[in-house]
C-alpha positions as CSV (number, residue, x, y, z in Angstrom):
1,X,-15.8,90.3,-125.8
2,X,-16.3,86.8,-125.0
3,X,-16.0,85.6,-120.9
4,X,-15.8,82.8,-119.1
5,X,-18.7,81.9,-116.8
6,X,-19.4,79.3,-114.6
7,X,-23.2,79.1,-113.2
8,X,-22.8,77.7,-109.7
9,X,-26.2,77.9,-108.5
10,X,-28.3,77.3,-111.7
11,X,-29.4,80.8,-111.9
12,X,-29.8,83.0,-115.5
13,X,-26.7,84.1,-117.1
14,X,-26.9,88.0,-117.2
15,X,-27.4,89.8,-120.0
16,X,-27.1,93.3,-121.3
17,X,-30.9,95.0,-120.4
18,X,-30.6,97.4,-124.0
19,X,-28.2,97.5,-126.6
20,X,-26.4,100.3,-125.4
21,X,-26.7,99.2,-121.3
22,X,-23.0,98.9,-120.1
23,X,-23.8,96.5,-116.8
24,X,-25.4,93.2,-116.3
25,X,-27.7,92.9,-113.7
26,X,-26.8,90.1,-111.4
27,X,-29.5,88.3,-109.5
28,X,-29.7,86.9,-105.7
29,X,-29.0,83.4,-105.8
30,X,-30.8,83.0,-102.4
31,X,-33.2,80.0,-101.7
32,X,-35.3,82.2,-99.4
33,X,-36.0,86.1,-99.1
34,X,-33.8,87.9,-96.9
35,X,-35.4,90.5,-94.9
36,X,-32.7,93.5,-94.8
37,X,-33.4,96.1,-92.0
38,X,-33.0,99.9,-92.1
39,X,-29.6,100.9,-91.9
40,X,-28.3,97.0,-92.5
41,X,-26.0,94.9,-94.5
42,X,-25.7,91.9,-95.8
43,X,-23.8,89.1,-98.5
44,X,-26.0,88.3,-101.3
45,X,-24.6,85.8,-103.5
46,X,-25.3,85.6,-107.2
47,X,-24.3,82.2,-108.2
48,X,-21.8,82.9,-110.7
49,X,-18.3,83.2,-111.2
50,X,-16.3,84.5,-114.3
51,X,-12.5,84.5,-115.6
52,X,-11.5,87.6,-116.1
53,X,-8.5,88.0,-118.9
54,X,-5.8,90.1,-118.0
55,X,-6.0,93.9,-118.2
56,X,-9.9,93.8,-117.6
57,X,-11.9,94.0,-113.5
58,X,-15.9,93.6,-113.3
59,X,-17.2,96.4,-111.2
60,X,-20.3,95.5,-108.8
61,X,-22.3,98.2,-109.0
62,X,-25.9,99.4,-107.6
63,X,-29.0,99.3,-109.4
64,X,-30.7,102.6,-110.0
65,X,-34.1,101.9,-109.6
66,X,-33.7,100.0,-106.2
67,X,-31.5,103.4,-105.1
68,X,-34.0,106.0,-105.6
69,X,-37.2,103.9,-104.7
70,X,-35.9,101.9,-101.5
71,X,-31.8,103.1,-100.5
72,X,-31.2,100.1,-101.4
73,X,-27.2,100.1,-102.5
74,X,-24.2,98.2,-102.9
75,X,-21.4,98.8,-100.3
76,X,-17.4,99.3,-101.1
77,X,-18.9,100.9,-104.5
78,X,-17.7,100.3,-107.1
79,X,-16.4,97.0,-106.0
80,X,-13.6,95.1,-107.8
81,X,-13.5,91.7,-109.1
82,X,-10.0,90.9,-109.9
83,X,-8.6,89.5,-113.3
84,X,-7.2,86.9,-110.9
85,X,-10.2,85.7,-108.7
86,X,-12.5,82.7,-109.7
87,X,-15.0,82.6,-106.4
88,X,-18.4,83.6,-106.4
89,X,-19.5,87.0,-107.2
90,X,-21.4,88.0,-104.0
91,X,-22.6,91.8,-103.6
92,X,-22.5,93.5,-100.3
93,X,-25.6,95.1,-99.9
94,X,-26.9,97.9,-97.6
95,X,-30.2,99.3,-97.0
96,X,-30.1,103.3,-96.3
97,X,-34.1,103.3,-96.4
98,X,-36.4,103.9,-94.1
99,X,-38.2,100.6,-93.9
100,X,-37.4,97.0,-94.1
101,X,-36.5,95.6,-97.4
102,X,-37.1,92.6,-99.1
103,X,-34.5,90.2,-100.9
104,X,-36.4,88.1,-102.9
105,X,-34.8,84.9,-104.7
106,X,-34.3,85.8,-108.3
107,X,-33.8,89.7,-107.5
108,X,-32.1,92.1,-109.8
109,X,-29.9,93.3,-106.8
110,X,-26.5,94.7,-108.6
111,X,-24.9,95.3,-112.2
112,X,-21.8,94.2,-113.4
113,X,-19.8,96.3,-115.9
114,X,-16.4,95.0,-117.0
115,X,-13.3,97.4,-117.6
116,X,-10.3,97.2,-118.9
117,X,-7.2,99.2,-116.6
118,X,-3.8,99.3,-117.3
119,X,-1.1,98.6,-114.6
120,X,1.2,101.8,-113.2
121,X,4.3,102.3,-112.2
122,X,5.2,105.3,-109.8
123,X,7.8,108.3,-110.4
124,X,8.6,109.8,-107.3
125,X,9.7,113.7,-108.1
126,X,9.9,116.8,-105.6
127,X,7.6,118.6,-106.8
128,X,4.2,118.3,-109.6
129,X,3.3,120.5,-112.4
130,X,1.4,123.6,-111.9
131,X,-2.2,123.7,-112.7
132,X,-4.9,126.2,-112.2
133,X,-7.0,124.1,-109.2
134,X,-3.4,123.4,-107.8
135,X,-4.0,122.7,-104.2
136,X,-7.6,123.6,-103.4
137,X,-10.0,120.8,-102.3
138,X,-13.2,119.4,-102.5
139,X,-16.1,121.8,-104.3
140,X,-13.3,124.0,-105.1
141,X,-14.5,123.9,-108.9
142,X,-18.2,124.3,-108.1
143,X,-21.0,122.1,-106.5
């Protein structure tokens, strides 16, 4: 699948990391470190924009490695790029560590998977098939 990209801050283009990745890891387009405290947020900007065709979203996801190893994580996860919106992709990224973390310029800070969706329409009815987990909640199939 082919997509249209505009670089707006001169930064790499992302690419898939192995064959079989399904993200692209998008990188701070920051001209100095940000230093993001324990239990903080903040916008970190990547520099690029796409056009999405219709049918498809990006999702901005966190990066593994900088979850397990820091807390470092992406807020309002997965987070939606519309089909329809051409601004800059900028990741909303939290700290749940323990210690200050550092944003450097350049950073592998999220990944970007595209997906396709299709659009719904509702059918309001009285009532909805039976199924065996019916009405019980959360954990009701197990942990």
């Amino acid at each position: 699948m082919h997509i249209n990209i505009k670089n707006l801050k001169n930064v790499p283009l992302p690419t898939h990391a192995t064959d079989d990745s399904a993200g692209v890891d998008l990188t701070a387009a920051i001209d100095a470190p940000i230093i993001l405290g324990p239990g903080k947020r903040t916008l970190v900007p990547t520099g690029l924009a796409i056009g999405l065709p219709k049918g498809y979203e990006a999702q901005i996801r966190p990066r593994s490695g900088l979850a397990i190893k820091h807390g470092i994580s992406i807020l309002n996860t997965p987070g939606t790029i519309d089909a329809d919106y051409r601004g800059e992709i900028i990741a909303i990224v939290i700290n749940h560590g323990e210690e200050s973390f550092v944003i450097e310029p350049g950073m592998r800070i999220a990944q970007m998977v595209i997906s396709a969706y299709e659009r719904i329409s509702w059918n309001e009815v009285e009532d909805l098939d039976d199924t065996t987990r019916g009405h019980n909640r959360f954990g009701s199939t197990g942990c």
